[in-house]
NUMIVO-978993 format. One record per residue (C-alpha): residue number from 1; x, y, z. Coordinates in nm, 4 decimals, padded with zeros to 6 digits, always signed. Example, Ala and Ser with C-alpha at 12.3 -4.5 7.8 and 13.67 -1.06 7.14 Angstrom:
! NUMIVO-978993
- 1; +01.2300; -00.4500; +00.7800
- 2; +01.3670; -00.1060; +00.7140
***
This chain:
! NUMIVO-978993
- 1; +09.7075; +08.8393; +10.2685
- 2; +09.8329; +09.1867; +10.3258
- 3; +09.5631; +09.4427; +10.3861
- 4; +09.6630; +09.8383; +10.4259
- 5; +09.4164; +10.0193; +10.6384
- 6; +09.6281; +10.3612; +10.6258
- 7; +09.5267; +10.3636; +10.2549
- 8; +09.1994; +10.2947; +10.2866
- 9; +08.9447; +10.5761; +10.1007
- 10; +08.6123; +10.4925; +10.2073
- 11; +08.4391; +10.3739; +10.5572
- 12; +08.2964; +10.0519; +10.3252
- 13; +08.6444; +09.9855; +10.1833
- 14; +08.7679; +09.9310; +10.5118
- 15; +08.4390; +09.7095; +10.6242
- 16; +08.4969; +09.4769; +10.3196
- 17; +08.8826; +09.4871; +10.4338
- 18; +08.8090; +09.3956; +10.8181
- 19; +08.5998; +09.0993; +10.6879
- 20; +08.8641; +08.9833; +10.4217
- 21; +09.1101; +09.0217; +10.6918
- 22; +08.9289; +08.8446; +10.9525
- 23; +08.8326; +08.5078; +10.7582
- 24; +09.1761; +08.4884; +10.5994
- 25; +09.0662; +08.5866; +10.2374
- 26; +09.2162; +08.7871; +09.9953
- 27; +08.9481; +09.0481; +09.8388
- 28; +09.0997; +09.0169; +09.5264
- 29; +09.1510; +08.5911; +09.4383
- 30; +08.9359; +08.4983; +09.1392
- 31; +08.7761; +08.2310; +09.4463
- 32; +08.6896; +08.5747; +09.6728
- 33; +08.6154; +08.8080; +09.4471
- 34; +08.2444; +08.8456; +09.4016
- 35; +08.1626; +08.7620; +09.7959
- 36; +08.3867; +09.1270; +09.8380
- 37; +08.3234; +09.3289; +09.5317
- 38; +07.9587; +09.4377; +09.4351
- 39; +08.0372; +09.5715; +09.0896
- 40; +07.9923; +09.3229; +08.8070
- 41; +08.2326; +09.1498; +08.6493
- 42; +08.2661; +09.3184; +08.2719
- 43; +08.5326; +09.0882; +08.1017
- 44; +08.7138; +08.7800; +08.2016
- 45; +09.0477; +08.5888; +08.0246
- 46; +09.2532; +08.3381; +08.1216
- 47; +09.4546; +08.5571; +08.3731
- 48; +09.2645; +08.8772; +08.4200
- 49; +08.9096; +08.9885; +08.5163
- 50; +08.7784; +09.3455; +08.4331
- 51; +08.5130; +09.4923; +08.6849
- 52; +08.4259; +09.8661; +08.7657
- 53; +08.5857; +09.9928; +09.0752
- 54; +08.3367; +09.9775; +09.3602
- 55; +08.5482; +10.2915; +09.5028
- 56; +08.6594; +10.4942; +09.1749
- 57; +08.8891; +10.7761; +09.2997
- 58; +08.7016; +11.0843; +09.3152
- 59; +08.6149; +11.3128; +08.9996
- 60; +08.6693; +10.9902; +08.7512
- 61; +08.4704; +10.9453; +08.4460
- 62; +08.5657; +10.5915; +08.4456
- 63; +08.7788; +10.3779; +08.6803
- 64; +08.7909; +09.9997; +08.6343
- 65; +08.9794; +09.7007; +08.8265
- 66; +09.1522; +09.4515; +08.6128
- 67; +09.2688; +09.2305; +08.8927
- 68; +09.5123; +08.9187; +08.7792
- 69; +09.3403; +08.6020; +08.8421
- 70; +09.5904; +08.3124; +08.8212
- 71; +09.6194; +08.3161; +09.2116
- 72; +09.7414; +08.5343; +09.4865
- 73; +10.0707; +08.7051; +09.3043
- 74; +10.1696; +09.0532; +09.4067
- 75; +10.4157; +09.1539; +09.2245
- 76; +10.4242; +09.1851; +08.7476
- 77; +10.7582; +09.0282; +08.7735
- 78; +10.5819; +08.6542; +08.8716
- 79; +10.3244; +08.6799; +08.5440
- 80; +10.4009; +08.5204; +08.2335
- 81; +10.4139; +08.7130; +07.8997
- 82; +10.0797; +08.5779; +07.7493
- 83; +09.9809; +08.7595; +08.0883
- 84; +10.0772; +09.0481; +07.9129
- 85; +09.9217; +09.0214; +07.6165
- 86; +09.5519; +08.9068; +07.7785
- 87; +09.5765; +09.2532; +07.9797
- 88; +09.6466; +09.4732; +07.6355
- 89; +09.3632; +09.3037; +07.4722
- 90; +09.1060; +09.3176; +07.7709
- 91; +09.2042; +09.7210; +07.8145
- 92; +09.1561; +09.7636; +07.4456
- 93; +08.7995; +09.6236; +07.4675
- 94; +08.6740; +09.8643; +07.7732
- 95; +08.8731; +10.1610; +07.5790
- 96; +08.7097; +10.0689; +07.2463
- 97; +08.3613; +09.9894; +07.4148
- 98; +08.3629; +10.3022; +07.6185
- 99; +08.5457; +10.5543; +07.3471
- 100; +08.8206; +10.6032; +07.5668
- 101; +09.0507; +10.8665; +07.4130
- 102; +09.2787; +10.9143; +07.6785
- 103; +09.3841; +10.7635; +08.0249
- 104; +09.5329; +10.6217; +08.2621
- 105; +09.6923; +10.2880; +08.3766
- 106; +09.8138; +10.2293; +08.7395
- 107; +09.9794; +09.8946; +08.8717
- 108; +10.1378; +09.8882; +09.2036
- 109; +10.2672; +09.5740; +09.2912
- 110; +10.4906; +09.4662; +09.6072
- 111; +10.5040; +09.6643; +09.9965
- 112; +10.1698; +09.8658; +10.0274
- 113; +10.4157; +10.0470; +10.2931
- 114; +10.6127; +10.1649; +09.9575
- 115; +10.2846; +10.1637; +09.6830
- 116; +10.0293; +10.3494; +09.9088
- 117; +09.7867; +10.0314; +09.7928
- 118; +09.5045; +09.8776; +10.0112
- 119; +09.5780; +09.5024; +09.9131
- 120; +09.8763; +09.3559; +09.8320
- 121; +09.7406; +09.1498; +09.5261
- 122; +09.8203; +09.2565; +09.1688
- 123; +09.5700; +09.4319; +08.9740
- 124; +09.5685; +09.7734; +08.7284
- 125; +09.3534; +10.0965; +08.7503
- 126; +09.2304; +10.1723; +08.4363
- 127; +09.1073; +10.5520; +08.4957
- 128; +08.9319; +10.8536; +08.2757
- 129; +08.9252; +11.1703; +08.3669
- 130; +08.7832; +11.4944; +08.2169
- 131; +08.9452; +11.6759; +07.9593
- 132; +09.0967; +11.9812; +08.0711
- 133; +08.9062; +12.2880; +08.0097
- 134; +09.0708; +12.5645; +08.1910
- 135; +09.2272; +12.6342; +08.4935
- 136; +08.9392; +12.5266; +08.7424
- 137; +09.0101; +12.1868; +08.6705
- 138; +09.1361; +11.9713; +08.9223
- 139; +09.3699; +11.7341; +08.8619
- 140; +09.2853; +11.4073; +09.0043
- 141; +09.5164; +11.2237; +09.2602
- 142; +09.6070; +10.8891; +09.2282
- 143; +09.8408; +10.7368; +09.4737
- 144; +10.1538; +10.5561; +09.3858
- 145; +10.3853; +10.5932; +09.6746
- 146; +10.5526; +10.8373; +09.9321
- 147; +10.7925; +11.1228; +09.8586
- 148; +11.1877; +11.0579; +09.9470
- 149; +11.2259; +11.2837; +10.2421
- 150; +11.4052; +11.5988; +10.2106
- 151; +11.7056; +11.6652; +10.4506
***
């Protein structure tokens, strides 16, 4: 299990990933899940879970987890397509239950040296922001990797 303590947001993100680390479990395995995460789990298929983000990134009006469940696989490449169809349907069901109009979906999968991820186990960000207003709105920042460096 790969754990990323450089990425970490949140001084209880990084307790839940010291005690992962230490007894060898992966937060995210359908097996480890609920002894790590706190937030309920909303939907559940035959490959992916749904559950709210115990750390949402900050500013979000909704940020959800849809972790893939059919064992420890880091990278979309290893899934099969009926994976693929499970995760459109479970997404449609939180937009549709929560009115979503407009989003965003993050997957990182592989190196959390290259992603800027805190586990290396495959799961999506569903996130909702605000609509934009005017110019006091912040964006909000989601990471997905490190800039190529100039010179």
């Amino acid at each position: 299990m790969t754990v990323n303590f450089d990425h970490a947001r949140d001084d209880e993100q990084r307790r839940r990933m010291q005690r992962a680390l230490d007894t060898g479990e992966c937060l995210l395995c359908r097996e480890n899940i609920e002894r790590y995460h706190d937030r309920p789990i909303l939907l559940e298929g035959a490959y992916w879970l749904v559950t709210e983000n115990a750390f949402p990134y900050e500013g979000a009006t909704l940020h959800h987890l849809v972790v893939y469940t059919r064992g420890h696989e880091t990278d979309f490449r290893a899934i099969p397509p009926e994976a693929w169809t499970e995760l459109q349907a479970l997404l449609s069901s939180v937009a549709d239950t929560h009115g979503v109009s407009g989003g965003s979906l993050v997957m990182r999968f592989g190196d959390t040296k290259i992603t800027g991820a805190t586990l290396a186990h495959l799961h999506a960000h569903l996130i909702v922001g605000e609509p934009f207003a005017d110019k006091r709105n912040e964006s909000l920042r989601v990471k997905v990797g490190y800039k190529k460096a100039s010179g």
